[in-house]
Structure formats: C-alpha cells, structure tokens
N, C-alpha and C positions, 0 to 999 in steps of 0.2 A: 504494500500500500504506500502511497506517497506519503512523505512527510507536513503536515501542515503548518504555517504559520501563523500569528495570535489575526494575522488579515487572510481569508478564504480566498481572498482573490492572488496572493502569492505562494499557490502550494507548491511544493517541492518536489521532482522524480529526478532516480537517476538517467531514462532516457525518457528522449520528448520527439516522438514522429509527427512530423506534418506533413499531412496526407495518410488514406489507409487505402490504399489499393494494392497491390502484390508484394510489390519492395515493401512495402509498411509493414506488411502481414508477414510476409516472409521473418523480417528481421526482428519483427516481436517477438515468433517464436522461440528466435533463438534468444533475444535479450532476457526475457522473462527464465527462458530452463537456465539462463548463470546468476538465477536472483537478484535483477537488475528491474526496481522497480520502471517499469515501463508504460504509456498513455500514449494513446494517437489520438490525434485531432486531424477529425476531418470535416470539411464545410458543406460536402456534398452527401455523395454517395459511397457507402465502404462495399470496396472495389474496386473502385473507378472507374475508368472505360473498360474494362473488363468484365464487372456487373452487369450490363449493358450490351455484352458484345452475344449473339445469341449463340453462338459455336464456336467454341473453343477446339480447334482442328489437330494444332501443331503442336499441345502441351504433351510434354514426355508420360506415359504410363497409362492416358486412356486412348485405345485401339478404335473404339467409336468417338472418337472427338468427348469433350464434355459440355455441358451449357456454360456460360460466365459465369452466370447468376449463384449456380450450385458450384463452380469453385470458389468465387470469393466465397461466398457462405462457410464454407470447409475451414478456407484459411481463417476464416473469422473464428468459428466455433476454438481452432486448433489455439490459435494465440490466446483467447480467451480462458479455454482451458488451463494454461500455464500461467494467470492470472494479470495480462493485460489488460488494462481500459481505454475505453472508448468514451470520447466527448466532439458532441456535434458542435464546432464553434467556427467563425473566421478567424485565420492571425493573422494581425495586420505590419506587426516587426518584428524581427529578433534582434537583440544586445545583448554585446558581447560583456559581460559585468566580470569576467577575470576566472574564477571559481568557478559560477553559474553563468548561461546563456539566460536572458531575461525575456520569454515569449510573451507579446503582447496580443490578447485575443479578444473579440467581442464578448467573451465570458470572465476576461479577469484577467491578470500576470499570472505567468506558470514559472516556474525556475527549474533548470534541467542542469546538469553536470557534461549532458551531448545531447546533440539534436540530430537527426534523420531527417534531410529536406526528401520529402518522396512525394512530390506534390501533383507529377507527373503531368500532363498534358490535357490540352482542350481544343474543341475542334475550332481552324480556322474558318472563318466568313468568305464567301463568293464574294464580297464587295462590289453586288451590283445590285441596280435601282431594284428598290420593292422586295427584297431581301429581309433589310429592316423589319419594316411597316408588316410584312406578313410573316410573321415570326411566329410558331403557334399554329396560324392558321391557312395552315397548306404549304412552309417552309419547316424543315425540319433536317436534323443533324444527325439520327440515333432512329436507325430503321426498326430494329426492335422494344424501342419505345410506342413508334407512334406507325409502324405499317399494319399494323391490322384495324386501323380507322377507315383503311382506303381500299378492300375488299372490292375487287372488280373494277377498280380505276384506273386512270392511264397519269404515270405518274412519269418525271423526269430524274436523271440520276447525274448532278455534275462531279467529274471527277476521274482519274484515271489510273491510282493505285490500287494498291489490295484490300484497301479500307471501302471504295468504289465500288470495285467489284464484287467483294463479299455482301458489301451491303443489297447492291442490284439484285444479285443469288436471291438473298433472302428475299428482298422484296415481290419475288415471283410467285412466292405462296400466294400473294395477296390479290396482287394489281393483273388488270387485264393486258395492260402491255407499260414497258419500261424504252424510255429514250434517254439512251448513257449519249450526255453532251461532254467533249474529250476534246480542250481547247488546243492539241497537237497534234501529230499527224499518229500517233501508235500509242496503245494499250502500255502502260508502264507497271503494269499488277505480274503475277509470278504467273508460272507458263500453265500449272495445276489449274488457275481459278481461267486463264483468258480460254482454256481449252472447254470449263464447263461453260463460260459464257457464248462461245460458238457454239457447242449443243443447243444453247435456249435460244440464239439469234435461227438456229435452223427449225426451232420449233416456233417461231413465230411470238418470242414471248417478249424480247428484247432487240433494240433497234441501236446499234453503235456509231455514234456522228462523228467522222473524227473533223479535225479543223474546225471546229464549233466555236465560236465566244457565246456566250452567254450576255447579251445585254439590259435586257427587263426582265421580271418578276412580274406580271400584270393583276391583278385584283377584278373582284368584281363584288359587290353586295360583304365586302371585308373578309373576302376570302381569296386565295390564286385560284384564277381561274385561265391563264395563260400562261407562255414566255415567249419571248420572243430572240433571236438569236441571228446570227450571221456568220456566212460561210468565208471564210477567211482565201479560201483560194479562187471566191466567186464575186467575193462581197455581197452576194445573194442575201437579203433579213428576209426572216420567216416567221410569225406568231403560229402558233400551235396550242391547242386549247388542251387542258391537262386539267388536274386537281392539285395537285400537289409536287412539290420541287425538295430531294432532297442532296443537302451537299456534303460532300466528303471530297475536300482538296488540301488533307493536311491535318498538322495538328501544329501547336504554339504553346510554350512550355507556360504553366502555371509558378509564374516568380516575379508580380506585380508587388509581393508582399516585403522581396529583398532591395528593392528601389534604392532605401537609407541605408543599408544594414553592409560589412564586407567583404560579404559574398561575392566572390567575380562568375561574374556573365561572358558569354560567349559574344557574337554577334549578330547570333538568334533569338537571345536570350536564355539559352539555357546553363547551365550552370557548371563552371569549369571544376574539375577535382585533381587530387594526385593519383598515383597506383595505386594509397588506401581508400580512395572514394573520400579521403576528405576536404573539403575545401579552403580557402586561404584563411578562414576563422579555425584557430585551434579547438576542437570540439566539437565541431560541424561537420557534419558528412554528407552525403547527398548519392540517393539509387533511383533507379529508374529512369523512366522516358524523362523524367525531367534534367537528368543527366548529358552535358554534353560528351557526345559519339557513343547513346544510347542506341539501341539497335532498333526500339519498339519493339519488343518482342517480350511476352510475359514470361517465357523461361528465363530467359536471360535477367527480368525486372527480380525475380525469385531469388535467382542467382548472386545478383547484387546486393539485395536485399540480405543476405546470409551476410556475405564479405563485407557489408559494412557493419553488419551486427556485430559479428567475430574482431572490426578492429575498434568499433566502440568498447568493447569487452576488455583490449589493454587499454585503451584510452581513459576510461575509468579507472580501470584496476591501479595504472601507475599513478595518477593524482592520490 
C-alpha cells in the first residue's frame, strides 16, 4: 500500500505509471512481485488502444488471435493480483523534487521514488474540412467502438497502414461496402492483411482508391452524409454519398503533459530514453508506443514494459 501523508493529496508509492495499457500492465506485474508499492494512472481506458483493438493476431501464445479487450482485462486482473492500483485521473506535470518525482494530477500530488511514462499513443486527425464539426456523428477513429452502428452502410476508410486495413477487415462485418481512400499510389499495411483485403475487393465488399486526397467531410441534418475527394493524377473531385468516415493515418505520442517537465522529446514528440529505457530525469523511465523507435507492437510494449520494471527494481533498490 502506498504510504500516506498528514495531506491525501501527497501520497506516496514506490512506482508511479502513467498510463495503463500493456507497458503499464506488463511492468506492474513485475514491480509489485519485488514488493515495490506500485499505482497506474490512467485518464482513459486500461489498455489503451489495445482494449479497443478487436483482434489481437500477432500476440505470442494465442494460435486463434485473442480479443484486446480480454487481454488487457488478463493483464489487468494479473497486476492486480500482485497488489497494484488503479486510479482514473489526468496528470498534468511531473517534478523532478530530488528523492521523489512530484506527479501533479487532477486528483491531487502523488510522490513516486520512479515513474513509468507509458502513456502510449492516440490517433492522428485527417485535418480536413468537416472532420471536426462531425466528430461522433459519422466521423470516427476506433472501428470496434463505433462499427456496429453502421450495419448495412456504405462507409469510407482513410488510411493506408495496418491500422487501415485491419480496421477496413473489420468493418466488413458491418457495412455494405467500404471505400479505403489511400492519398499514395500503394497499400503500405503488411503483405498478410493487403492479400485478405484483395479477397474482399474480389468479393465486392471493399473498393481501394489509390491517389485519393480526401478534401471534405460533408454533413447533412448534423450528420456525414458525404465526402468529397480528388484524384490526384486527374485532378478529377468527386462527392460520394456514404454514412460514415473512419480514419486511421497514424498515431501521435500522448506527452502534452511533459511540455514543463525534463523529459527530452524527439521531433515527433515522442520520448527519447537510454538502453535502460530511462530518460534524461534520473528516475524516469518511459515503455511503449510512446517511446521513441517504439515498434507499435504490443509484444514488444510487454517487453519493455518488463525491462523497465527490472531497471526500476535497481533504480530503487540502490537509492
């Protein structure tokens, strides 16, 4: 249990994770089994995009793929087990106070002896008109949140990685046909997913645009009820009436919170470290996607996640 001080709002642990998605989960377990009072904080979802992600394909040991949902759940139950906590809060800084890191959260000051930056990542924006304004309603980021609204629809997919096309995959449960707009000239997702996505373009399920821009979002009665786009090798615009527009172009590291703090940033923003995964605050460590030359890959966030638990483990031990 953490230690408390005579203010609730300064209590004490030896580690303090921000973020609980894999690296968080991962590195709990093992903080906790060396009796390293341990607390994640997380402001969303525990999981993260991996709660969210509906098939889990490429994680080592399940032969049918796993859901997200029901892995983060595992990893949660598992760290829990070994007696981590969980608090829903934002943190908005950390300081560096010598001893302790001083995390500043919309629930109060925490005081940690090491922090775990595992804050991991959030989906980039299309940055085009009507994007915004229909956010919610017929714009959407997270096909397994919000595709089974659109049941027989004709839905559009911006996007040209793995995130793209898995998501497109899924969305064929739903939608009556999918138009993946791909502002290049080729499919940049792995050879596995571009070979199921020719299966579906032969069954008539999905429609691959390549040299696409994407220019509006259209609305109607405060809903999408268009886009409209242009052909880059023709100049040809085109409106196409649809329901719904979802995008996957990306993700953008979650480290709005390290802005004040001595953490160095890349020039993506993501978050430079040494070969121990710790950053230029003594004390500080950082796993995950939110890691810069992070692979995105939740083995590998797991993986991290361990390796920096194990050198948080001497990093305390020798103080």
């Amino acid at each position: 249990m953490s230690d408390q001080t005579q203010s609730t709002s300064e209590r004490k642990y030896q580690v303090v994770t921000i973020g609980a998605g894999p690296a968080a989960l991962a590195a709990a377990v093992y903080t906790t089994r060396e009796d390293l009072s341990t607390l994640l904080i997380e402001k969303g979802v525990i999981g993260g995009l991996a709660a969210i992600t509906d098939l889990v394909d490429n994680y080592p040991g399940f032969s049918k793929g796993v859901g997200g949902l029901e892995l983060a759940e595992e990893l949660r139950k598992q760290a829990e087990r070994f007696g981590a906590e969980f608090e829903l809060a934002q943190v908005d800084k950390i300081t560096d106070e010598g001893e302790y890191k001083r995390i500043t959260t919309t629930s109060g000051d925490i005081l940690a002896n090491a922090v775990l930056i595992a804050t991991g990542s959030d989906y980039k924006k299309a940055e085009v008109a009507g994007e915004k304004e229909y956010y919610g309603r017929g714009v959407h980021y997270c096909a397994t949140c919000d595709g089974a609204f659109y049941r027989d629809k004709k839905l559009a997919v911006i996007g040209s990685g793995n995130s793209a096309a898995q998501e497109a995959i899924f969305l064929t449960r739903f939608a009556s046909h999918i138009d993946v707009l791909i502002r290049g000239d080729k499919w940049k997702a792995s050879d596995v997913l571009i070979a199921k996505i020719n299966e579906l373009e032969k069954a008539g399920k999905i429609t691959t645009k390549l040299n696409t821009v994407t220019e509006e979002i259209i609305g109607t009665d405060g809903k999408v009820s268009a886009i409209r786009t242009k052909d880059k090798t023709t100049d040809k615009v085109t409106t196409t009436d649809l329901d719904a527009v979802f995008v996957f172009v990306g993700l953008m590291p979650n480290t709005g919170f390290l802005e004040s703090s001595k953490v160095e940033l890349d020039e993506q923003g993501f978050v430079k470290t040494n070969k121990d995964l710790e950053t230029a605050v003594p004390g500080v460590f950082c796993a995950g996607d939110v890691r810069s030359g992070a692979t995105m890959q939740i083995a590998s966030a797991v993986g991290e996640g361990a390796t920096a638990a194990l050198k948080i483990r001497e990093f305390v031990e020798k103080d």
